[in-house]
C-alpha positions in Angstrom: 85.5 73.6 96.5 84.3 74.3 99.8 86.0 72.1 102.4 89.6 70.4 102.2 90.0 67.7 99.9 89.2 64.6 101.4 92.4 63.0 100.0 94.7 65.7 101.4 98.0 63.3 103.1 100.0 65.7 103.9 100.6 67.3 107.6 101.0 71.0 108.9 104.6 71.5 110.1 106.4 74.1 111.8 109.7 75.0 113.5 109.0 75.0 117.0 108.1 72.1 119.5 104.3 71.3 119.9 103.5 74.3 122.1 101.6 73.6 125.5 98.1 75.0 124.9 96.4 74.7 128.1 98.6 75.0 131.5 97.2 73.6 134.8 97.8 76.7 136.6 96.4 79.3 134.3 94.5 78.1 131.9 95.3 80.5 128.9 96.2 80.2 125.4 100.2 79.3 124.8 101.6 82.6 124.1 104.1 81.7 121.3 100.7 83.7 118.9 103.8 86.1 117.6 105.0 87.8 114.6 108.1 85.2 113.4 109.4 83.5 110.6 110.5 80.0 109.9 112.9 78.4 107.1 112.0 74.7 105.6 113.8 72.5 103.1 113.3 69.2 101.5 116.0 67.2 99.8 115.6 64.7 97.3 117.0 62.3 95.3 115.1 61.3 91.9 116.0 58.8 89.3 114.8 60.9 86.7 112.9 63.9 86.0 109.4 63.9 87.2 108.0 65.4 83.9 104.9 66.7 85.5 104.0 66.9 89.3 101.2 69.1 90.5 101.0 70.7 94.2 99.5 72.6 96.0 100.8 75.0 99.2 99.0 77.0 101.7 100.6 78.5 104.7 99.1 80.2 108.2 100.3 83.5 106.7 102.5 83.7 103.9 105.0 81.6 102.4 107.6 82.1 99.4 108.6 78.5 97.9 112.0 77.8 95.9 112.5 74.9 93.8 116.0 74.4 93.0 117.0 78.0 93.2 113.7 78.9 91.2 111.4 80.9 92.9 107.5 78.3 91.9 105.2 79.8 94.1 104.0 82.4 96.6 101.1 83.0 98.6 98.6 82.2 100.3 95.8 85.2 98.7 94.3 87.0 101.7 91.6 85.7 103.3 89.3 86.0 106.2 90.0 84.1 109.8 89.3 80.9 109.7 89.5 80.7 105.7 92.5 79.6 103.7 93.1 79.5 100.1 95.8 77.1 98.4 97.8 77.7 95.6 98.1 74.9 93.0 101.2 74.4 90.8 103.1 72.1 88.4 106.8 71.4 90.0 107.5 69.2 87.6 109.4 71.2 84.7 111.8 73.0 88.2 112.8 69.6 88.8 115.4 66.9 87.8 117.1 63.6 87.8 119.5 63.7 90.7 119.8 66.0 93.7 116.8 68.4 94.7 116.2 70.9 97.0 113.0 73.0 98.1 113.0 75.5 100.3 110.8 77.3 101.2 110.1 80.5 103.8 107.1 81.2 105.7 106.0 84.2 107.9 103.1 84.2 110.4 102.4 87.7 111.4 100.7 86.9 114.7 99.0 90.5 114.7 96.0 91.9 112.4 97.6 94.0 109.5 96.7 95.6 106.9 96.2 92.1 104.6 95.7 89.7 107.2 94.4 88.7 110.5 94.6 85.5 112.8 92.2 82.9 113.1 91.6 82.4 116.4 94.2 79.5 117.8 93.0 76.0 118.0 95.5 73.1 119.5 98.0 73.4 117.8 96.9 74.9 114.6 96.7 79.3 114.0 100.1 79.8 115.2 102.0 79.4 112.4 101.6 76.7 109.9 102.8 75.5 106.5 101.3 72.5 104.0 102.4 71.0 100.7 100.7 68.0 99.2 102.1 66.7 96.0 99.1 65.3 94.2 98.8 61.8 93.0 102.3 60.9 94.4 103.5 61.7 98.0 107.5 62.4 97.2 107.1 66.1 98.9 104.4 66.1 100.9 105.3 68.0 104.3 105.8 65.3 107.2 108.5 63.8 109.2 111.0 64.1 105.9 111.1 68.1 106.2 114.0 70.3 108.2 113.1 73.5 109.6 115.7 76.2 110.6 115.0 79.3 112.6 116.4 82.7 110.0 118.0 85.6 111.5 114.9 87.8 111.6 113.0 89.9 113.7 110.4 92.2 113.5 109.3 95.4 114.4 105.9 96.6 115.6 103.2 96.4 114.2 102.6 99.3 112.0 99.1 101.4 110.9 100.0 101.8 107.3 102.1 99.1 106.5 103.8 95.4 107.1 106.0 95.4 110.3 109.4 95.7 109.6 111.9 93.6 108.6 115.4 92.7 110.3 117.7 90.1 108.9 120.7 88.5 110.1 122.4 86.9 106.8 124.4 83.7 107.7 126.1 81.4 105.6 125.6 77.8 108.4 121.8 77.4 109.8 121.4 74.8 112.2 118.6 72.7 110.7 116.1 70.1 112.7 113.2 68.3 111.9 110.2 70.1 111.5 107.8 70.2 114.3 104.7 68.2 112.8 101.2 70.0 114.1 98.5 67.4 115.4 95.9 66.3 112.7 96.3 64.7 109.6 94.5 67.3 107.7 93.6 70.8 108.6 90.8 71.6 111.1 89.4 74.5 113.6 90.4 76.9 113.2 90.6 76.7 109.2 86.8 75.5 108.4 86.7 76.7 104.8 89.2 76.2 102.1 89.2 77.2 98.6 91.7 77.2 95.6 93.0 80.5 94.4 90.6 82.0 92.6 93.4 84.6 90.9 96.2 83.7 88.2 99.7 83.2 89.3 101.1 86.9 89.5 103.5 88.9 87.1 107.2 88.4 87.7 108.5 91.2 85.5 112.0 92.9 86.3 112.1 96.8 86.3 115.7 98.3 86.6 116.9 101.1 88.6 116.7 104.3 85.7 118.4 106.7 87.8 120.6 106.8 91.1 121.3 109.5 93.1 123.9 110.0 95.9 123.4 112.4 98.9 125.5 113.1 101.8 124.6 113.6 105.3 125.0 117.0 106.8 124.1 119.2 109.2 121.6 118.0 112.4 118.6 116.2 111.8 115.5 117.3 113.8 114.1 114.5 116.3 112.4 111.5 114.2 108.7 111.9 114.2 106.4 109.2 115.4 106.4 107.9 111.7 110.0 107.8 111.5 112.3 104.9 112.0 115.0 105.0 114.9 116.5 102.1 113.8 117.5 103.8 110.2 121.0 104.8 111.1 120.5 108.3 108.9 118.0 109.1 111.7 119.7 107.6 114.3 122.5 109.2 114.3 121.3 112.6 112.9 121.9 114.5 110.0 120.2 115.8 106.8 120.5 114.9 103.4 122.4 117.1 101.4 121.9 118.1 97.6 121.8 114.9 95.5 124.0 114.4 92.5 123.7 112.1 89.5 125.5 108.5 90.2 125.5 105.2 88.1 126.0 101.5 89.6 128.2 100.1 90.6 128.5 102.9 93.2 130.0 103.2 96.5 127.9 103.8 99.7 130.0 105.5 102.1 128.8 105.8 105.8 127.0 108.7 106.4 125.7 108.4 103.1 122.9 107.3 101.4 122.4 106.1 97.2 118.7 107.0 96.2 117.2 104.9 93.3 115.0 106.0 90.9 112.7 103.3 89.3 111.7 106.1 86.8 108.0 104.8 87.7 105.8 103.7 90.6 105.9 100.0 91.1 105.1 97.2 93.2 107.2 94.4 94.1 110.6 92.4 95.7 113.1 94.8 96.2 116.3 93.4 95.1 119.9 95.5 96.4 123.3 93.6 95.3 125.7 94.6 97.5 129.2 93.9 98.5 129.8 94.8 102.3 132.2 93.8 105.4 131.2 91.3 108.1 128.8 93.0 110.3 127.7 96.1 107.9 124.1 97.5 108.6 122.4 98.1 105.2 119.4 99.8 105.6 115.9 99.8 103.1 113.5 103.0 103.0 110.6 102.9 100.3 109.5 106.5 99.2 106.7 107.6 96.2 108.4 111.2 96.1 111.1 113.2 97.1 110.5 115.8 99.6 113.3 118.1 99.9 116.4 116.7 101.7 114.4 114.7 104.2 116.5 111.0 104.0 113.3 109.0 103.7 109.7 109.6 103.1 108.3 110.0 106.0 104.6 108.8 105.3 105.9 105.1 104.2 107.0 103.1 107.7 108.1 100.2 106.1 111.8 99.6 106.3 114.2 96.7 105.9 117.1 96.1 107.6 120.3 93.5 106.8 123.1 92.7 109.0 125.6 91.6 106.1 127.8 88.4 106.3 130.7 90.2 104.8 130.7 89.3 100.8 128.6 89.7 97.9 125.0 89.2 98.5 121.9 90.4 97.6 119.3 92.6 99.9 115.6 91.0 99.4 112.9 91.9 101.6 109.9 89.1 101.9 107.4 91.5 101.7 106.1 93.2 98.4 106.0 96.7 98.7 105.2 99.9 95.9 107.3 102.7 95.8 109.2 104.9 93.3 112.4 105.5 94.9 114.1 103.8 97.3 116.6 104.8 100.0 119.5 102.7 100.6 122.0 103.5 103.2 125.0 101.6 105.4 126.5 101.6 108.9 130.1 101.0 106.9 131.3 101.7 103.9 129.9 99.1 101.0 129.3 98.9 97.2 126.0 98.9 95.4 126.3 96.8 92.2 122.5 96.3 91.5 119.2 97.7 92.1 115.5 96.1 90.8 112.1 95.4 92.1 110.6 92.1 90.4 107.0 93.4 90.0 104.2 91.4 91.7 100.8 92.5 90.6 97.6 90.7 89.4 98.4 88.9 86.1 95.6 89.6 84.4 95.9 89.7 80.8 95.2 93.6 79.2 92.7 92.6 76.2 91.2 96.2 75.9 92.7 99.2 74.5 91.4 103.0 73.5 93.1 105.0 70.6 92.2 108.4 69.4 93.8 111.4 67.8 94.6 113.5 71.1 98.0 111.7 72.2 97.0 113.5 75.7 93.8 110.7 75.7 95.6 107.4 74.8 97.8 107.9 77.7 95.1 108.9 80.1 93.7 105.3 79.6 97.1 103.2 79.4 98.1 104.8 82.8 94.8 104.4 84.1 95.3 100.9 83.7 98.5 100.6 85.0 97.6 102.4 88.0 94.7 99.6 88.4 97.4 97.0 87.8 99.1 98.5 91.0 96.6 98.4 92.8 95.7 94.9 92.3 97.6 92.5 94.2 95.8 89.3 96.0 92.6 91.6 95.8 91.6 94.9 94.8 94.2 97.8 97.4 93.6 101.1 97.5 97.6 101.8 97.2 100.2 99.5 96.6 103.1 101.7 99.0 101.2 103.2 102.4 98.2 100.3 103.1 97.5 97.4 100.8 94.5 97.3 102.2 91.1 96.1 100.5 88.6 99.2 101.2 85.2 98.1 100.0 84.5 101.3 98.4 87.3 101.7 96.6 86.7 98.4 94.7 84.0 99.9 93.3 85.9 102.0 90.4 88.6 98.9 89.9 85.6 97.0 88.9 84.4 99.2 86.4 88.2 99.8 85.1 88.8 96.0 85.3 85.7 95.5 82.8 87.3 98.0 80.4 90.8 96.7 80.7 91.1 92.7 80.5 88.4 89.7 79.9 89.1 88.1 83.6 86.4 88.8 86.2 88.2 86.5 88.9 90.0 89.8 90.9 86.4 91.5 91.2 84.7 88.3 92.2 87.3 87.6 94.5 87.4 91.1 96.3 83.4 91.2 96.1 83.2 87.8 98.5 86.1 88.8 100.8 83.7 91.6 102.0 80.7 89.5 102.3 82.9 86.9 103.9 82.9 89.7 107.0 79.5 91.3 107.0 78.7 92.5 110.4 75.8 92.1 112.5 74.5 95.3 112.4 73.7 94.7 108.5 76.4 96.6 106.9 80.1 95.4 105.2 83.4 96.0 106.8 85.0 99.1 105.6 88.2 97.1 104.9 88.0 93.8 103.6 89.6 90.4 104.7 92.5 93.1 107.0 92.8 95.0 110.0 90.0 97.6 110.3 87.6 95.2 109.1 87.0 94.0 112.5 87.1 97.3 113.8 83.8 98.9 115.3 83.6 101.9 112.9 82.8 101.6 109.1 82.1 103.7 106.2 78.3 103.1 105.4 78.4 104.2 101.7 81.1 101.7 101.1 78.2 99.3 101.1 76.0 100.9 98.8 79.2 100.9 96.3 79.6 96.9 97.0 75.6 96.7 95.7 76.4 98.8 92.9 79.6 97.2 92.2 77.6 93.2 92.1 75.3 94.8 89.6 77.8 96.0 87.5 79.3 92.4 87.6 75.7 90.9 86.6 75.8 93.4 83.5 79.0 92.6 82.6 79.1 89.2 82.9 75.5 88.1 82.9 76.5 85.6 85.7 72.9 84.8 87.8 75.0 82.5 90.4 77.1 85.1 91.5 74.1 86.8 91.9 72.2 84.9 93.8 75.3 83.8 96.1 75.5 87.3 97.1 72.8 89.4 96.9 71.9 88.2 100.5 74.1 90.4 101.6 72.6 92.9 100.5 68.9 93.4 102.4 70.4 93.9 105.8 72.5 96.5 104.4 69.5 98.4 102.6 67.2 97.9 106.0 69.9 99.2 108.2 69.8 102.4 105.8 66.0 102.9 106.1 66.1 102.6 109.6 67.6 106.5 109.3 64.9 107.1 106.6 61.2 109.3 107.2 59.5 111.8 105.1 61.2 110.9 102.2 64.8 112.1 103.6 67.5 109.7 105.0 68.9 111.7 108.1 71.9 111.4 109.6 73.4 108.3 109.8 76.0 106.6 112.5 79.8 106.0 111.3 82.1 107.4 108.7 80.2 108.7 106.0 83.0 109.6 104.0 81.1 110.3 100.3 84.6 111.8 99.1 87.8 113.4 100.8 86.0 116.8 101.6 84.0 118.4 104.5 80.0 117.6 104.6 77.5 119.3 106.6 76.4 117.1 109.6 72.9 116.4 109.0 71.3 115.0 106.0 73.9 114.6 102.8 72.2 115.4 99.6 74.9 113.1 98.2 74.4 109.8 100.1 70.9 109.6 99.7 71.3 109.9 95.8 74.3 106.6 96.5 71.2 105.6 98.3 68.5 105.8 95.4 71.0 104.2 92.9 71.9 101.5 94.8 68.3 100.5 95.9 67.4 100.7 91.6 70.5 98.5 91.7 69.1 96.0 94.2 65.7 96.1 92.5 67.0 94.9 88.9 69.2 91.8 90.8 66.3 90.9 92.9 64.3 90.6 89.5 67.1 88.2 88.4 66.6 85.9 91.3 62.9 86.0 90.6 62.5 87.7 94.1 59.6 89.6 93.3 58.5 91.7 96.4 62.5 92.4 97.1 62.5 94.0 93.9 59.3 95.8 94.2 60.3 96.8 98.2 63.3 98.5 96.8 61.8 100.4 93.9 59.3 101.5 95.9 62.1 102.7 98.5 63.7 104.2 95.8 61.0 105.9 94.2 59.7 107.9 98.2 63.9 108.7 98.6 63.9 110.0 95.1 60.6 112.1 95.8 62.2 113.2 99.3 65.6 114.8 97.4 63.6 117.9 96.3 64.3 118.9 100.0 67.9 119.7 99.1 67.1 121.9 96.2 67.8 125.3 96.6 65.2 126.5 93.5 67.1 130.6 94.0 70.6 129.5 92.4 69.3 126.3 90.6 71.2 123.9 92.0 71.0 121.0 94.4 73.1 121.6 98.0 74.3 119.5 100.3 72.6 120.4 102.9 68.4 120.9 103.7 69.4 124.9 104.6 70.7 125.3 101.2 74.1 126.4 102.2 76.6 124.4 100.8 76.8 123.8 96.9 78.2 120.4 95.7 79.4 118.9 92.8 78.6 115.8 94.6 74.7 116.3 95.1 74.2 117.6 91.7 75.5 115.1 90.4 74.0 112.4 92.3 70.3 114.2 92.2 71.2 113.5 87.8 71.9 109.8 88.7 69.5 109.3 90.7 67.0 110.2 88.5 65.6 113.6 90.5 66.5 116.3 87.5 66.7 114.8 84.1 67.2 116.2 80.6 67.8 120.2 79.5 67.5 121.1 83.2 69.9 118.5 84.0 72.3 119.7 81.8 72.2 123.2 82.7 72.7 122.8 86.4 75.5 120.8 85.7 77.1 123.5 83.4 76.9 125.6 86.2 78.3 123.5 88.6 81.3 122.9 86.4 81.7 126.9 85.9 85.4 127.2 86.7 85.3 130.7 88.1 82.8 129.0 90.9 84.5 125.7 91.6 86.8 125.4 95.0 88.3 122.4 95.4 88.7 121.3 98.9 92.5 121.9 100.7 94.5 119.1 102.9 93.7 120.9 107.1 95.4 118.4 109.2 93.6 120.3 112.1 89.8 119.0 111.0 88.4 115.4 112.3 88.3 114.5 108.2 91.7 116.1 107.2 90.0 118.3 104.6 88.9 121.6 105.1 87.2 125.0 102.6 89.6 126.5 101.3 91.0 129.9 101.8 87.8 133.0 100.9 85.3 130.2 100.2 81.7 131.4 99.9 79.0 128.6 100.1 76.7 130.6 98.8 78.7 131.5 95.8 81.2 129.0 95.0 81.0 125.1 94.6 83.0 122.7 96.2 84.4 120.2 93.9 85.0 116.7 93.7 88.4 114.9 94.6 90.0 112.6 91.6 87.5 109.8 93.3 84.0 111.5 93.2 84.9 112.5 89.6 83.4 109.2 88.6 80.4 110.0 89.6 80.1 113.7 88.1 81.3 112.4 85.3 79.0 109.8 84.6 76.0 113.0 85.1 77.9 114.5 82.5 77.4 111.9 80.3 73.8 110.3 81.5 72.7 114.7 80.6 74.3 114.8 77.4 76.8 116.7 78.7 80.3 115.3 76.9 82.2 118.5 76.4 82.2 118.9 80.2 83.1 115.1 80.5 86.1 115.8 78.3 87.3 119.1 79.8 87.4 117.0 83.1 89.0 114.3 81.7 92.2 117.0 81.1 92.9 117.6 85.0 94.6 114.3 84.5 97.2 115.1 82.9 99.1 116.9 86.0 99.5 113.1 86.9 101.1 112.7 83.1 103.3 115.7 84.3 104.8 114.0 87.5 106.5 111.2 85.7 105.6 108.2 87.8 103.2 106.7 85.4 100.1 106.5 87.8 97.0 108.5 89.1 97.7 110.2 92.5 95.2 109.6 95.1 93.8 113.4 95.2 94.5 116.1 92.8 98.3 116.9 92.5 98.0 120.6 94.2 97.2 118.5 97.4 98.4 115.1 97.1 101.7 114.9 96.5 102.2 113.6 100.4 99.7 111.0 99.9 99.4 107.9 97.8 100.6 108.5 93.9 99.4 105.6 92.8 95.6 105.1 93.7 93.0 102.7 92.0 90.1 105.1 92.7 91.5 108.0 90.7 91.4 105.7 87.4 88.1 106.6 86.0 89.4 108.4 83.0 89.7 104.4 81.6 86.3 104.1 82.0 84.8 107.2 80.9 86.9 107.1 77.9 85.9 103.4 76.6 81.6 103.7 77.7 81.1 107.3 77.2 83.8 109.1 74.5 84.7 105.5 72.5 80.4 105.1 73.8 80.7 101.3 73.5 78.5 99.4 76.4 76.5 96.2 77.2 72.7 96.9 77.0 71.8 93.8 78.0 73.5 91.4 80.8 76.7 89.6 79.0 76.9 91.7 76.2 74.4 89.8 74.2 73.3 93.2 72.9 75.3 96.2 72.7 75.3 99.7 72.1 78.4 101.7 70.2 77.3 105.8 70.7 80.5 107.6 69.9 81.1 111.3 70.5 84.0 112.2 68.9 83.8 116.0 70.1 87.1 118.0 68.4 88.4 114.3 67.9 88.6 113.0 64.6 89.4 109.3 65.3 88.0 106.9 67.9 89.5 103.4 68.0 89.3 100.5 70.9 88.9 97.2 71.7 86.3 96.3 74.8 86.3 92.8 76.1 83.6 91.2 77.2 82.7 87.4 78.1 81.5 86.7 74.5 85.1 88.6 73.4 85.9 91.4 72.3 84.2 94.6 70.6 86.4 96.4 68.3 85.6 99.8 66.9 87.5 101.9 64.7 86.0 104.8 63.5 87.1 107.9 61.5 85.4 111.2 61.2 85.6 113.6 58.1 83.0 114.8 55.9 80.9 111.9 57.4 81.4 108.5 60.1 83.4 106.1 58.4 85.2 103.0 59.9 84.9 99.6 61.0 82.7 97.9 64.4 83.5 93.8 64.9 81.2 92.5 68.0 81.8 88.9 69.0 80.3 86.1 67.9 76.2 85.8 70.1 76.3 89.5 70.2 74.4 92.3 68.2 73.8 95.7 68.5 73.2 99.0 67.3 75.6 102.1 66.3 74.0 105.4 67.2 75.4 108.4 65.4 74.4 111.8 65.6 72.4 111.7 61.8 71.4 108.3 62.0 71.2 104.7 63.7 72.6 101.3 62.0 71.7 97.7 63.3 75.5 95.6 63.8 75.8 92.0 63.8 78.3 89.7 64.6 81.2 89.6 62.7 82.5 92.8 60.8 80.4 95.8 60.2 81.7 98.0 57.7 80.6 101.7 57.0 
């Protein structure tokens, strides 16, 4: 559905007289474009229960609806400017004979963030808006019948790495009015395109608090930095945070202290504090992934909430869903906490795959690998659930290729894959952040395009879809041109913007690496051309790929055997040997030995956190280009992994595989954004880091599509110093299951789906499968 239904009755409303949009004297825009929140509520009175009565909600920003105390709906999923998504629910079963009453709470952020920016303001619409149509029967559409009350909130600033903050004003009496009903019947400029939500309603799971810890406030507390919050009162009025002992709830929060709540994982959702406090108390919110000696809060997570209590038992609930581990709670009075939770909001996708083995290390590595997707997928694919929430192109790359191994729904990478295409810019290329802040912004991050080819072809092979296809691939030829533009003798030279590759220094010129993304995302291009029957596209690319593929013997440096970086041969990669295996430049024995001595362990560096270089990452201390390597972050690893495997090269794909378990180690149940030496002050819960879930199901468990839609597969396990394989990989036809046992010879079981066949390769032999059971 492309444009708003035609039957749509009902009207936007909002809380605020119809501004004045044009004044004589200076003819401006009306300046009421701010950050502010609004309260609406419908009463009802029904002679019976409804049974079944389907709506659907939208909101310019985003809304949280209530049904009878019940929270039915929140949303809208982000979306360009100008574009607007509407959820669609059944009220029905939240409803009843008698009294009703539907509230619900909507926030219009004004300025760009990281998940949303305005469409430009038109009349009276883009300044805050919210619509409900009951289908079929008009009972709750939004009109005339709706009261609007203004909460006690207020906002901070807007903030780089996450939603403005939050200040609430509990009351028990709002003054309510009739809402302010926005010209037009049905939506117009500036929302042109509407769609329904193309994700399933969210989880709604409940994690306790496991631990709570109390710490005092002593000493002075250095000036706050610029990412600290004056308005928490721990930093406001100074003081550090003592040694933390072991507490239990209920606990009392005296002032000057502060309770810190331990969700014994990372997670992402409402934050829910109970609390009993006098009239006036300040209770304060902090999020924090880790604890970082006695600093009160952690300092690289902005976000905070704020409540002025009304002086009895209520509970602290922030509007905004935020991922954290711990969280910091602290008063201006004394108060009592008597309950801590976060209700979990993240994609509800339904986990249909599964990986078992004999190494207990292994099974984990996939089930958090998953989970740390699952963080990391909200209304689109985010690269971090607690700093950002924002949509970076590249990073969707990796949650598409997890999502394929971890649940039968597509919608999230579909979804993710048109919010950048949605924003392509007019130089040829993709935003590097998608349907937020920075994607208007005049850098970008080239390669993230070439991952956003690669990532629609690896949605073609998985799902065999030819619309999606040929919907997007457009998209795709101004991004390849722009590339070639930088392109001559075979050797792309250096390009304008962010080439970011990987959080590590690169040499300025040509970068061996890109130019193999380059190669692989032009073979890419060719094969979905093919599928659109466009012909000379296809055969433009391959030839394109075939001259860059040629030009990459410039980066070989033939004295140590290895592929650099660089053209002078100075800085060894793990990144451009590996990408000169992908893209096809070395192949077989050779292919397996430079990798081997890439992966040497005595040679590798991996690069250190400098806050004093333009990238952040710097050599570390005594490196020698010329004798050691520099090695990939937890992101790149994908991509040396999959040369490990493409060269035969397993034993160095598992060995990898086992720098993963420092993440295991740290107890929050997700993959850290960089390696743990360096990244416990960044992100611990990062989707990019999650490739162990996919190298474990294609190339250890070795099952795969061969052909697009899994009509035909290909099970190649390599069981290694493992002695049982076992899984359960879903595809559109529905799921493969293989388990497998290895003794004396391969025994075991492989089910493909029904439409599917295949063939088992082992190493002694090669056995046709067909659907249905295969026994051996």
């Amino acid at each position: 559905m492309g444009r708003w239904p035609a039957h749509w009755r009902a009207r936007w409303i909002w809380n605020r007289r119809p501004p004045v949009v044009w004044l004589a004297a200076a003819p401006e825009p009306d300046p009421h474009h701010r950050d502010e929140m609004a309260g609406f509520r419908r009463e009802l009175v029904l002679d019976r229960a409804p049974g079944r009565l389907p709506v659907r909600v939208t909101a310019d920003g985003r809304y949280a609806l209530w049904i009878n105390g019940r929270e039915a709906s929140r949303g809208p999923v982000r979306s360009p400017p100008g574009t607007l998504f509407f959820d669609e629910f059944d009220a029905g079963p939240l409803m009843r004979a008698g009294s009703n009453l539907v509230e619900v709470v909507v926030r219009h952020y004004a300025h760009e963030g990281p998940w949303w920016r305005p469409a430009p303001a038109f009349g009276e619409l883009g300044r805050g808006g919210f619509l409900l149509e009951a289908l079929d029967n008009p009972v709750l559409d939004t009109g005339e019948e709706w009261l609007t009350s203004k909460p006690g909130w207020s906002s901070g600033p807007p903030l780089a790495f996450a939603p403005p903050n939050e200040r609430v004003t509990a009351t028990d009496r709002a003054e309510w009015s009739p809402a302010v009903v926005l010209a037009g019947a049905v939506p117009g400029p500036p929302f042109t395109l509407v769609r329904p939500s193309p994700l399933p309603a969210p989880t709604d799971g409940v994690v306790e608090a496991s631990a709570v810890m109390r710490a005092a406030t002593v000493g002075d507390l250095p000036a706050p930095s610029s990412k600290s919050l004056p308005v928490d009162p721990l930093y406001a009025r100074g003081g550090r945070l003592g040694p933390r002992i072991a507490a239990r709830l209920p606990a009392d929060l005296p002032d000057g202290e502060a309770l810190v709540v331990d969700f014994g994982q990372m997670v992402l959702g409402l934050v829910e504090v109970d609390v009993d406090a006098t009239p006036g108390c300040v209770v304060t919110l902090r999020c924090a992934e880790g604890l970082s000696g006695d600093d009160p809060a952690d300092v690289d997570r902005q976000w905070t909430h704020v409540r002025v209590c009304r002086g009895d038992g209520e509970t602290v609930a922030p509007f905004e869903a935020m991922g954290l581990r711990y969280l910091f709670v602290s008063a201006s009075a004394a108060a009592r906490v008597t309950g801590a939770r976060v209700r979990e909001r993240i994609h509800g996708m339904t986990e249909t795959g599964s990986f078992a083995s004999d190494d207990p290390v292994l099974e984990r590595l996939w089930r958090v690998g998953v989970r740390t997707l699952r963080l990391c997928s909200t209304d689109a694919f985010v690269d971090c659930p607690g700093r950002e929430q924002r949509t970076w192109v590249g990073d969707s790359y990796l949650h598409t290729l997890v999502t394929f191994c971890a649940t039968d729904d597509p919608s999230m990478v579909v979804h993710s894959l048109r919010l950048a295409a949605w924003e392509q810019r007019t130089d040829g290329l993709l935003p590097m952040v998608a349907a937020g802040d920075l994607a208007a912004h005049p850098l970008t991050i080239p390669d993230f395009s070439l991952h956003w080819i690669r990532a629609l072809a690896r949605l073609y092979e998985h799902t065999g879809d030819a619309g999606i296809v040929a919907e997007l691939l457009p998209k795709a030829d101004p991004v390849l041109d722009w590339f070639m533009a930088f392109a001559g003798d075979g050797v792309l030279g250096p390009v304008p913007g962010w080439v970011f590759i990987d959080w590590c220094p690169l040499p300025e010129g040509p970068i061996a690496s890109l130019q193999g993304l380059l190669v692989c995302a032009l073979e890419d291009h060719a094969a979905l051309a093919r599928v659109v029957g466009d012909v000379a596209s296809a055969g433009r690319s391959r030839a394109r790929a075939d001259d860059l593929r040629a030009g990459m013997r410039a980066f070989r440096d033939a004295g140590r055997g290895v592929f650099t970086e660089d053209v002078e041969h100075v800085q060894s990669t793990q990144h451009a040997v590996a990408m000169s295996v992908l893209a096809g430049v070395v192949q077989g024995a050779e292919a397996a030995e430079m990798l081997g001595k890439v992966a040497d362990t005595s040679r590798v560096r991996d690069p250190v956190f400098d806050p004093d270089s333009l990238r952040a990452w710097g050599y570390p201390p005594g490196f020698d280009p010329r004798v050691h390597v520099l090695g990939t972050q937890t992101f790149f690893a994908h991509w040396l992994h999959q040369a490990f495997a493409r060269a035969g090269r397993h034993d160095l794909l598992l060995g990898s595989l086992r720098r993963w378990k420092g993440f295991l180690d740290s107890g929050d149940g997700s993959f850290w954004e960089f390696w743990p030496g360096e990244g416990a002050r960044f992100s611990h819960a990062h989707g990019w880091s999650s490739t162990p879930v996919c190298d474990l199901t294609r190339h250890v468990l070795g099952v795969r599509p061969l052909s697009p839609g899994w009509t035909t597969v290909e099970v190649r396990p390599w069981f290694g110093p493992l002695m049982r394989l076992a899984g359960r990989v879903p595809t559109p036809l529905g799921p493969v299951e293989v388990d497998l046992a290895r003794d004396q010879e391969v025994s075991g079981r492989i089910v493909l789906p029904s439409g599917s066949s295949g063939t088992l390769h082992l190493p002694d032999r090669s056995l046709d499968l067909s659907p249905g059971l295969n026994s051996l």
